[in-house]
C-alpha positions in Angstrom: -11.3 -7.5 12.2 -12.5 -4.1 13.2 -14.4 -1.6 11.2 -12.0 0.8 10.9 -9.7 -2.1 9.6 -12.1 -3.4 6.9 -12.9 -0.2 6.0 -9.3 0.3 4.6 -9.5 -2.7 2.6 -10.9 -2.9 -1.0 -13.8 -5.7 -1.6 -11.4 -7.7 -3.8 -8.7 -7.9 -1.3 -11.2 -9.1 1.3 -12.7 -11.8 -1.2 -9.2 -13.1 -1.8 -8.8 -12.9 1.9 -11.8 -15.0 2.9 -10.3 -17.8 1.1 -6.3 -17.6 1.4 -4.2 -19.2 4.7 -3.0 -17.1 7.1 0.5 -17.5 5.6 0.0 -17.0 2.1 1.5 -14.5 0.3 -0.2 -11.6 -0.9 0.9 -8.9 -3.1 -0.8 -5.5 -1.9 -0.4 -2.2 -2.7 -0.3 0.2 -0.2 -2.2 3.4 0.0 -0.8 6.2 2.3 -2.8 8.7 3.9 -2.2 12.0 2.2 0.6 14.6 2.7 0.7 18.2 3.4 1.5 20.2 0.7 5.0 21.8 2.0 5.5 25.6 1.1 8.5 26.3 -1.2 10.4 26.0 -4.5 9.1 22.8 -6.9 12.6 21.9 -5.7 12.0 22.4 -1.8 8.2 20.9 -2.0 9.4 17.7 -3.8 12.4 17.3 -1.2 10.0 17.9 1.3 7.4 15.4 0.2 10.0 12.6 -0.4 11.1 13.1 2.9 7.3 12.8 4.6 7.0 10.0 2.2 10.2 8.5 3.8 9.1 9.2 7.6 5.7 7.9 7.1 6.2 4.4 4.8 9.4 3.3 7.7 7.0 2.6 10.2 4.6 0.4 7.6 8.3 -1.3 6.1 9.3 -2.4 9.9 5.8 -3.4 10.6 5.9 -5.9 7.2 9.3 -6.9 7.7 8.3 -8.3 11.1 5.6 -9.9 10.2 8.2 -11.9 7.3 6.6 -9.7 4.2 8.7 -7.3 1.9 8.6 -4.1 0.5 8.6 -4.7 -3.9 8.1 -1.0 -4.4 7.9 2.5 -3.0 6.3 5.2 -4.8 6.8 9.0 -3.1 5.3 10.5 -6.0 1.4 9.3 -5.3 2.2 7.8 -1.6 2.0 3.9 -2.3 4.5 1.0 -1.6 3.5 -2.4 -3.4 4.2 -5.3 -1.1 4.2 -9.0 -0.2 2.7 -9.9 3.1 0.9 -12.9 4.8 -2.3 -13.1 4.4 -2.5 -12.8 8.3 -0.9 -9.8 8.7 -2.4 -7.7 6.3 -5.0 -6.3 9.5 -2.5 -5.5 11.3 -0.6 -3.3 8.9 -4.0 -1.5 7.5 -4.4 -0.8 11.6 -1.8 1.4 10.9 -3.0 5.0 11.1 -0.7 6.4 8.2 -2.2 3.6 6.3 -5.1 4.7 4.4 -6.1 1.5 1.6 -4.9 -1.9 1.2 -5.6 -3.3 -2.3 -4.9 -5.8 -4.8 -2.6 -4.3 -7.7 -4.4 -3.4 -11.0 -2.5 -5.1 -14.0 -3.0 -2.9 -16.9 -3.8 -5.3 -20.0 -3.4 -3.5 -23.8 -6.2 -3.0 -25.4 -5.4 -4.9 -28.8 -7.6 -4.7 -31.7 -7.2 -5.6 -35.3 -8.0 -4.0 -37.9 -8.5 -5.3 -41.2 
């Protein structure tokens, strides 16, 4: 893998990397790089951005659907998509420039404590 590659993935993904097969599954979320700002109404700049979002994420879709992975999730709102995708592929769709991180997903546990 290149720099600029590796530099777009997160030090846990790569860990999990070093020791999955090629084919293996891997749930990712995708980071996009970020949007302009549009001009406008809150009702013309959110348009806008879910449109950007749109144009910039079909690219990165085709590119993991060909490689036999799958979109879960798209998120316009803070530019991510979560995803399923070989192991293998995973350079070739962070050597996307629109893509700016690949990273495991964060599982938010609840903080439970008893009190008495």
């Amino acid at each position: 893998m290149t720099e600029p590659v590796l530099s777009k993935l997160s030090p846990d993904l790569l860990e999990h990397l070093a020791s999955a097969a090629v084919d293996n599954p891997v749930e990712v979320i995708l980071e996009l790089q970020p949007l302009t700002m549009p001009n406008g109404t809150r009702q013309e700049r959110v348009a806008a951005l879910r449109e950007a979002f749109d144009r910039e994420v079909r690219p990165i879709v085709q590119l993991v659907e060909e490689a036999h992975g799958r979109i879960v999730e798209r998120a316009w709102i803070n530019q991510t998509a979560r995803a399923v995708i070989p192991a293998g592929a995973i350079p070739a769709v962070a050597s996307e420039a629109s893509v700016a991180r690949i990273d495991l997903p964060d599982f938010v546990h609840p903080d439970v404590k008893r009190t008495a």
